[in-house]
C-alpha positions as CSV (number, residue, x, y, z in Angstrom):
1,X,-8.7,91.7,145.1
2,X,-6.1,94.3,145.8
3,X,-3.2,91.3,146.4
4,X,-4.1,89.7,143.0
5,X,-3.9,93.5,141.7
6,X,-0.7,93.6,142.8
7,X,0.4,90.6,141.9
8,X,-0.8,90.7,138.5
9,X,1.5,94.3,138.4
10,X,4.2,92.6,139.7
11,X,4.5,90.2,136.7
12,X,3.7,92.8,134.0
13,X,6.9,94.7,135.0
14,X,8.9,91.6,135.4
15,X,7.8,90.6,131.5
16,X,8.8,94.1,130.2
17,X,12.5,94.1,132.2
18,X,12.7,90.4,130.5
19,X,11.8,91.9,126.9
20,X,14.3,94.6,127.2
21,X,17.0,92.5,127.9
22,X,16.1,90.2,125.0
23,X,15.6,93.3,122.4
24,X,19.6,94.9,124.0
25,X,20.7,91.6,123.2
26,X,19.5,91.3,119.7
27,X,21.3,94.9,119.2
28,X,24.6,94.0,120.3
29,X,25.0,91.6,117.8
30,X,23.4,93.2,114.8
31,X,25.3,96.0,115.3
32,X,27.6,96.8,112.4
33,X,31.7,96.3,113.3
34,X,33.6,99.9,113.5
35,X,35.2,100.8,110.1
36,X,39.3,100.7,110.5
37,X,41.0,104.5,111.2
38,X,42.4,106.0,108.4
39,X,45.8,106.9,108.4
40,X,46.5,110.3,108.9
41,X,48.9,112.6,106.8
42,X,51.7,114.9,107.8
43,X,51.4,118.2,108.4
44,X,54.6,121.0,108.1
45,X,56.0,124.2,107.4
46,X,58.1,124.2,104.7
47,X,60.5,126.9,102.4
48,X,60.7,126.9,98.6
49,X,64.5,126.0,97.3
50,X,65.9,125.5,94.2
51,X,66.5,122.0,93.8
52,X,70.4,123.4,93.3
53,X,70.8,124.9,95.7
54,X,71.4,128.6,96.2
55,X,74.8,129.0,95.2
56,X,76.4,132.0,97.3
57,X,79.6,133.1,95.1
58,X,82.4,135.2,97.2
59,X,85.6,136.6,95.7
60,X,88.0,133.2,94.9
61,X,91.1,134.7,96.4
62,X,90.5,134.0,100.1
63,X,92.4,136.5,102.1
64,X,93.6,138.4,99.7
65,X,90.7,141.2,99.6
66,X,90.7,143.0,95.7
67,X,88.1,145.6,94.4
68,X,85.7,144.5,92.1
69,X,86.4,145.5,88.8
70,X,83.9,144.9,85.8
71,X,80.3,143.0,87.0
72,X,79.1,141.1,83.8
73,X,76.0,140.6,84.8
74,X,72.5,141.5,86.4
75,X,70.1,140.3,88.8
76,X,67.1,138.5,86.8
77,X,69.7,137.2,84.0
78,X,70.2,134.1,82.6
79,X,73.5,132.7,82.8
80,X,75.8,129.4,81.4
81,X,77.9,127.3,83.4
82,X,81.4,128.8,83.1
83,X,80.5,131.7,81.8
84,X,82.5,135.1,83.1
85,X,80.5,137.0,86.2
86,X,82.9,139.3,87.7
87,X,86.4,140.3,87.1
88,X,88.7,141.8,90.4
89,X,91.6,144.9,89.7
90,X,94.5,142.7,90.1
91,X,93.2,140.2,87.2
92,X,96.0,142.7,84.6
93,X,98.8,142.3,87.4
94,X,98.0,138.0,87.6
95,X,97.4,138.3,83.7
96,X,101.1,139.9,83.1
97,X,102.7,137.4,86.1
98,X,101.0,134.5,84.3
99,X,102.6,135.7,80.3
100,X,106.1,135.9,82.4
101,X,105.8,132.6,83.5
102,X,104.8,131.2,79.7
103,X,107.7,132.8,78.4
104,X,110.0,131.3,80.7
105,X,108.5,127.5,80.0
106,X,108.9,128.6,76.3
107,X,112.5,129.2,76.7
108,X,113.2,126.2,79.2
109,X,111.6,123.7,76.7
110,X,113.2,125.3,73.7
111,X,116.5,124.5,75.3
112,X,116.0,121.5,76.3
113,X,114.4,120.6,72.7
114,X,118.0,122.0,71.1
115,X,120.0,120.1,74.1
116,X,118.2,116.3,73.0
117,X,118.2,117.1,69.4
118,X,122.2,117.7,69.7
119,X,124.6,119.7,66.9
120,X,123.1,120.7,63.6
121,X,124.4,119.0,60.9
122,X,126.8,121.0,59.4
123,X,128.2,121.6,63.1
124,X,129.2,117.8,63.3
125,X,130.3,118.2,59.7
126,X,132.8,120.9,60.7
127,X,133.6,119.1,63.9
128,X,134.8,115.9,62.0
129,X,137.0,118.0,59.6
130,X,138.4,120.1,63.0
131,X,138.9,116.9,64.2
132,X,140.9,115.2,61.0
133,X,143.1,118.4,60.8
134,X,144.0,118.0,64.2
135,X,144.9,114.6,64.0
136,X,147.0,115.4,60.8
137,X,148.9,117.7,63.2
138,X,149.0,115.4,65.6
139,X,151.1,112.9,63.7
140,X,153.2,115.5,62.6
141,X,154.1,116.8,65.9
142,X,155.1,113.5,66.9
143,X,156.9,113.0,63.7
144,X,158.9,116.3,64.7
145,X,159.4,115.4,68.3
146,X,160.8,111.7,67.3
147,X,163.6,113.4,64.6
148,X,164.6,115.7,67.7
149,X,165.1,112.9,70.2
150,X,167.2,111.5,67.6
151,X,169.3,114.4,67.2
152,X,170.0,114.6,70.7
153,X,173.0,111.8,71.3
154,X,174.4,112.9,68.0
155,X,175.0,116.3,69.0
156,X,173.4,117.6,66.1
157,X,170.4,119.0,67.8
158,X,169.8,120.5,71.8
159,X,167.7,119.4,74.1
160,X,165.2,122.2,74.3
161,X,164.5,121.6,70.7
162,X,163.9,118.3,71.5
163,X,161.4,119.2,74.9
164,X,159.5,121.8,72.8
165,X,159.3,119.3,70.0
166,X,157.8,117.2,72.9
167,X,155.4,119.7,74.3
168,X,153.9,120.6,70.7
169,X,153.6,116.5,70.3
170,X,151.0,116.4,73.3
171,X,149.6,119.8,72.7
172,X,147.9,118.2,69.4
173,X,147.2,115.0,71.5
174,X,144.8,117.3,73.6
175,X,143.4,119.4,71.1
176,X,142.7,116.3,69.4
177,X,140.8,114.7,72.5
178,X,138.9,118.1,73.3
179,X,137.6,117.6,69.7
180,X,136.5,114.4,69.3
181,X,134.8,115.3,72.8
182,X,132.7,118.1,71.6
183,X,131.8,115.6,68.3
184,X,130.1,113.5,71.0
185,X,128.6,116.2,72.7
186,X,127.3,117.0,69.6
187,X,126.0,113.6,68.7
188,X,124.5,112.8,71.8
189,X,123.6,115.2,74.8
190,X,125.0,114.3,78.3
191,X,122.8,112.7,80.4
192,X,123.1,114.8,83.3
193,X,122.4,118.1,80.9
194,X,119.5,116.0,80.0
195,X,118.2,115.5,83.8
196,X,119.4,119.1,84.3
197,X,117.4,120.7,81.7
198,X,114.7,118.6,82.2
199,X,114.2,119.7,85.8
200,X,114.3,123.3,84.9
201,X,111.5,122.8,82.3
202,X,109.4,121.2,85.1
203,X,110.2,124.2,87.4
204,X,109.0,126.5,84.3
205,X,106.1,124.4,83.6
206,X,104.5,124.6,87.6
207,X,105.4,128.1,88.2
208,X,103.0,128.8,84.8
209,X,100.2,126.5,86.4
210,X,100.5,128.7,89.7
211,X,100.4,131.7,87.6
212,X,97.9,130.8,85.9
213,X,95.5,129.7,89.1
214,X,96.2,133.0,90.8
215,X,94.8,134.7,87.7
216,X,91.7,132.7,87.9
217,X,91.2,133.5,91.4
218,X,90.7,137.4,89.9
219,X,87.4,136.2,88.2
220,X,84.4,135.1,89.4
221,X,82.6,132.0,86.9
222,X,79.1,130.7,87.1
223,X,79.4,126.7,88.2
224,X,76.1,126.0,87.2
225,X,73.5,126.7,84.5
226,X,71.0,129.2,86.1
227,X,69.7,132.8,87.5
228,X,71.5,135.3,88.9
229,X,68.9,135.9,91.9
230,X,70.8,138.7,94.4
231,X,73.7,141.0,93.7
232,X,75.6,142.7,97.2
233,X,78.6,144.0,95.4
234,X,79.1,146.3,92.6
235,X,81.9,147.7,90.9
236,X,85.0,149.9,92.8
237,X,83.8,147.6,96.2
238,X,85.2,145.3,98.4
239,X,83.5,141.9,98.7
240,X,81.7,141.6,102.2
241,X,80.7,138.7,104.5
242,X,77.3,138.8,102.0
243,X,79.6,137.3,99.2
244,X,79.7,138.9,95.8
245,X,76.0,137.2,94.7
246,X,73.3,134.7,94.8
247,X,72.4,132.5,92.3
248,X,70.1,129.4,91.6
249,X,69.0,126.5,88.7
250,X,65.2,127.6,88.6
251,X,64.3,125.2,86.5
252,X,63.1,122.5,89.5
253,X,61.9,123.8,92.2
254,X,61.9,122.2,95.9
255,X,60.1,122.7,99.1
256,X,62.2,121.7,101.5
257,X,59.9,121.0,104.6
258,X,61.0,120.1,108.6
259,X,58.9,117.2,109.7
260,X,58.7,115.7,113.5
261,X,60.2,112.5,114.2
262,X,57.3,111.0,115.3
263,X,55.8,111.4,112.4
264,X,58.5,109.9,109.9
265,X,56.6,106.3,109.9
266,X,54.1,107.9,107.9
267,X,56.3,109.4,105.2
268,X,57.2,107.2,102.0
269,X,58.9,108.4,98.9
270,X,56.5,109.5,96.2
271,X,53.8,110.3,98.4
272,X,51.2,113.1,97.0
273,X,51.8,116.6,98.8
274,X,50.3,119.9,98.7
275,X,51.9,123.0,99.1
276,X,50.0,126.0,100.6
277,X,50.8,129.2,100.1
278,X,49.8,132.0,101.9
279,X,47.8,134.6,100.2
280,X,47.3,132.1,97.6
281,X,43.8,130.3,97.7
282,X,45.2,127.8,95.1
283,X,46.9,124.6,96.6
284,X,49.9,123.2,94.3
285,X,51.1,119.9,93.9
286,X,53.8,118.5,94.8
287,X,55.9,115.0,95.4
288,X,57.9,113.6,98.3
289,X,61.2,112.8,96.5
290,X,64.0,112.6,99.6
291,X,63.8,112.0,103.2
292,X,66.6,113.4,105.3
293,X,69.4,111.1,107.2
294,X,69.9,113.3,110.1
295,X,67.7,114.6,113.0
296,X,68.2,117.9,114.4
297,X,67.5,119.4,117.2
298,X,65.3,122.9,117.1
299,X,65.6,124.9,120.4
300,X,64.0,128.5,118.9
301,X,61.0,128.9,121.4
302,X,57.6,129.7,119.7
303,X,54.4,131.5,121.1
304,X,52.7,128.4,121.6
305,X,52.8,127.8,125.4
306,X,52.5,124.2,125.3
307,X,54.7,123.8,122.3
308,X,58.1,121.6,122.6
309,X,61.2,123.6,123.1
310,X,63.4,120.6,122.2
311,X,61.8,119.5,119.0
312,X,63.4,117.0,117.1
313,X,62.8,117.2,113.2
314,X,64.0,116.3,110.2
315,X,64.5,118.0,106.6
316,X,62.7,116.2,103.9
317,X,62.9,117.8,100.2
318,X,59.4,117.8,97.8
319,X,59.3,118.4,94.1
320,X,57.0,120.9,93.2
321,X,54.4,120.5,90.0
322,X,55.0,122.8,87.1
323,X,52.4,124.6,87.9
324,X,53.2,125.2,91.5
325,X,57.2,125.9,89.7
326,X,55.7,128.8,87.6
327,X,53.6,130.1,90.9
328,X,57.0,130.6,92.8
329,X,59.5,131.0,90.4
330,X,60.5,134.3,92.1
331,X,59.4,133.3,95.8
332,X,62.8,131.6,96.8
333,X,63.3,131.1,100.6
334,X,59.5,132.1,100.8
335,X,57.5,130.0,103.9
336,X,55.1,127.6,103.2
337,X,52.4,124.8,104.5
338,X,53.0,121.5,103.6
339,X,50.4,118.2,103.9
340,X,51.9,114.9,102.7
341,X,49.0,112.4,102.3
342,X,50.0,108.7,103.5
């Protein structure tokens, strides 16, 4: 009895291992596939720019350190392009050297204007009647020193009579030729008077554009439409290493974000963002528009302990939403989060 108990045991458990198997068999291959991972997004700190830029204007004469003068404007204030900011002390000085220099090209292309247009008319007129009276003379002189010659075998007249007859003959021969001369200069100018006076207007001419640029080097002009954001110099001071101010197109606004290397197979332009800010429980939209062509190097050292030193990152550039625009409008340079959804 107790060996057919046994036995009996024996194939109970060997049925219930068989069943098992056959029930983790059936489960292996009913068992749903695993869903594909989902791409993850990009996480990174990022700043708010205008997208022109900050534009950090300095005094325009280099080296040459002026006071400032008259400041046109005011921090907050809207501004055109080209439109006067800042004017230096030595703008009257560059103003006076650049009315010298007009007045001089004045003069130089006034003569040169009288030199091509030649003698007025009633100058040639009077040079052709100089000229006939002369040449009237002229024959008479020679007339005169012919009848002395002849005198001379005949004894009836000397021989100085007859040489001053002779020197009056080519003394009207000369005037003559000086006359008809200045009848041609009159008619038509010299050529090299022409090259001469044209090189001197030319001369005139760059010494006013010189004049002119060191008087715009006293003033300071806005090269772009847009807000006048920081002011470090005000009137009776000298520009410092700060510049004279800070100014900015506010109308589009940017965060410009540094993203890993690593990461920059998961970036695509005019993939979604959002910008968080801090302090700010709303999150605002934004758009990857431009992916930097450089990587740089960061070797500031953080808190984080297991942080890279050496990071390698690169800038990329978002477009903020309107509403994210409005938000920030006054929050330039400010330091934001950043996730970019793949």
């Amino acid at each position: 009895m107790k060996r057919g108990a046994l036995l009996l045991g024996l194939l109970a458990l060997a049925g219930l291992a068989a069943f098992g198997l056959r029930q983790q068999g059936n489960g292996a291959t009913d068992r749903p596939a695993p869903a594909a991972a989902t791409p993850l997004g990009v996480g990174a700190l990022g700043r708010v720019e205008p997208a022109s830029r900050i534009r950090k204007l300095n005094q325009p004469g280099g080296f040459a350190v002026a006071r400032l003068e008259r400041l046109l404007v005011a921090e907050g204030e809207q501004v055109a392009a080209g439109q006067l900011l800042a004017v230096f002390s030595d703008a009257a000085q560059k103003d006076a050297a650049a009315v010298q220099a007009e007045a001089a090209a004045v003069q130089s292309r006034a003569a040169l204007d009288r030199l091509r247009a030649a003698g007025r008319p009633e100058e040639v007129a009077a040079q052709r009647a100089r000229i006939e009276a002369l040449r009237a003379a002229e024959a008479s002189a020679r007339r005169d020193a012919q009848r002395a010659e002849a005198l001379v075998p005949s004894g009836a007249g000397g021989a100085a009579n007859a040489e001053r007859a002779r020197y009056a003959a080519h003394r009207a021969t000369a005037d003559r030729a000086e006359a008809e001369a200045t009848l041609q200069r009159l008619l038509q100018p010299w050529p090299a008077d022409l090259a001469v006076a044209e090189a001197e207007l030319s001369a005139a001419e760059a010494a006013l554009a010189r004049a002119r640029a060191d008087a715009a080097l006293s003033r300071v002009v806005a090269p772009i439409p847009g807000t006048i954001l920081k002011i470090y110099a005000r009137p009776g001071d000298q520009v410092g290493n700060d510049g004279l101010l800070d100014m900015a197109d506010l109308s589009r606004l940017d965060i410009v974000a540094d993203v890993y290397e690593t990461d920059l197979p998961r970036l695509r332009p005019g993939a979604p963002a959002e910008v968080v800010v801090p302090g700010d429980p709303n999150r605002y939209p934004a758009s990857l528009r431009e992916i930097g062509w450089m990587v740089r190097r960061t070797t500031q050292a953080g808190t984080d302990p297991i942080a890279a030193v050496d990071a390698r990152t690169v800038e990329v550039r978002l477009t903020l939403s309107e509403e994210g625009r409005e938000a920030l409008l006054r929050r330039s340079n400010m330091q934001v989060q950043v996730s970019i959804r793949p």
